[in-house]
C-alpha positions as CSV (number, residue, x, y, z in Angstrom):
1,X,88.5,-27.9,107.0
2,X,85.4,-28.1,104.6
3,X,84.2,-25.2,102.7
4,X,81.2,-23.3,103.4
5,X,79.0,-23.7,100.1
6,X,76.1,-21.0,99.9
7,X,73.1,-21.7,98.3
8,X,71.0,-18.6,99.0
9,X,71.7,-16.6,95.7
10,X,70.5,-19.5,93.5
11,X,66.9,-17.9,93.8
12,X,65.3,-14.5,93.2
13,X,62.2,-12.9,93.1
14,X,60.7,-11.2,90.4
15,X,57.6,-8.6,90.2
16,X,55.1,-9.6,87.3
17,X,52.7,-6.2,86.9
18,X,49.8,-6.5,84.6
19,X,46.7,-4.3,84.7
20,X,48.1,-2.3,87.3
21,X,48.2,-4.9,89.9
22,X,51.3,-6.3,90.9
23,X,52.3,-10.3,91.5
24,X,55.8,-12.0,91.6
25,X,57.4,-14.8,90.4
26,X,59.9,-16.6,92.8
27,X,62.6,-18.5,90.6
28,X,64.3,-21.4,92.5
29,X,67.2,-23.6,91.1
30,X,65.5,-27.2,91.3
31,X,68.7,-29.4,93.0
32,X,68.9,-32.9,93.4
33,X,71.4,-34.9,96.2
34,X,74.7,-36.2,94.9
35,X,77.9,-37.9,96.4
36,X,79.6,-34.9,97.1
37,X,76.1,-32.3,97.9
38,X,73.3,-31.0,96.0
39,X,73.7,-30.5,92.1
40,X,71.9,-28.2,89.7
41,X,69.1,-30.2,87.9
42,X,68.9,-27.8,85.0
43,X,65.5,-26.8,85.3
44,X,64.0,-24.0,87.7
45,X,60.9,-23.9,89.6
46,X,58.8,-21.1,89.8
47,X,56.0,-19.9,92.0
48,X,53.8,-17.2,90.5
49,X,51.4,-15.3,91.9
50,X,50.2,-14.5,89.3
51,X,48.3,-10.8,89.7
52,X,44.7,-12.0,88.0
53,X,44.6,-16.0,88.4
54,X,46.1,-16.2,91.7
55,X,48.7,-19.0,92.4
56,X,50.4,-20.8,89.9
57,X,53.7,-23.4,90.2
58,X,55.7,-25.0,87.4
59,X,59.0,-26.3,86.6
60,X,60.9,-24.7,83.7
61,X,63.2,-26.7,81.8
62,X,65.3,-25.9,78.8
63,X,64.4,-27.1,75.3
64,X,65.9,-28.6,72.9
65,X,67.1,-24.6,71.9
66,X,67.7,-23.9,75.2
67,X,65.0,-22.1,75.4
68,X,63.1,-22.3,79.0
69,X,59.4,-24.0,78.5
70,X,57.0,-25.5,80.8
71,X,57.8,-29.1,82.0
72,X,54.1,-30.1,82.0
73,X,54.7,-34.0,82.8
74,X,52.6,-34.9,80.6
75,X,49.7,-33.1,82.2
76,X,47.7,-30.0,80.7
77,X,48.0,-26.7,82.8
78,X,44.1,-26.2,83.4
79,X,45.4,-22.3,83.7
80,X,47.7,-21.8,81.0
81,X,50.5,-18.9,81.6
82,X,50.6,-16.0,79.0
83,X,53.8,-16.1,77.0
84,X,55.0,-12.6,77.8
85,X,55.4,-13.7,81.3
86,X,57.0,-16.6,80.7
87,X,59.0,-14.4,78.8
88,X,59.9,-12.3,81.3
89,X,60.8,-14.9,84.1
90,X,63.1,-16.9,81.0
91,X,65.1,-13.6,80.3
92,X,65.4,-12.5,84.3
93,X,66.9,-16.4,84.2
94,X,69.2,-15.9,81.5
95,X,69.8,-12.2,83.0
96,X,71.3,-14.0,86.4
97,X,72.9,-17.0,84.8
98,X,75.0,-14.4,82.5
99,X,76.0,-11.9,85.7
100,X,76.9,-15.7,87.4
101,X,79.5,-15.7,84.9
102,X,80.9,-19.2,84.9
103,X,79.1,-20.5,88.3
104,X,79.0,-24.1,87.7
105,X,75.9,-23.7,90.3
106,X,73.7,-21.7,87.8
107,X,74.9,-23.8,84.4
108,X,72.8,-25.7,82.6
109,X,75.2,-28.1,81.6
């Protein structure tokens, strides 16, 4: 009998308050298909609303430090994201992959 595999706590939502008007970020594991089900890519993607420029969606990826930056594709955001925000969606990231524990789902290797 197969295993149920649950995906639903690979994403989480996160409020973004600036100004005193609040947005969110939605943080999503990006997957791709494999032989035996979906695999972790390593990167995230991340739908921010953000609370003065409205919607935004990027893909965050770690560096060569691991460090989570914007994969731009070789394109130029026209709207670029403050860094404190980017901030605080990388360390809610690293927050979740650390209370994971060892979750193979949520590594970035």
């Amino acid at each position: 009998m197969l295993s149920k595999v649950d995906y639903t706590q690979t994403g989480f939502t996160l409020p973004i308050e600036r100004d005193n008007v609040i947005g969110y970020a939605s943080v999503n594991v990006e997957f791709y298909t494999e032989e035996e089900g979906l695999d972790f890519t390593g990167n995230y993607i991340v739908y921010l609303l953000h609370p003065s420029r409205g919607s935004m969606q990027f893909t965050l990826e770690p560096d060569v430090e691991n460090k989570w930056v914007i994969d731009n594709d070789g394109t130029i955001n026209p709207f670029p994201i403050e860094q404190d925000i980017l901030d605080e969606i990388s360390q809610a990231i690293e927050l979740r992959r650390q209370s994971a524990g060892a979750s193979a789902i949520l590594s970035k290797n």
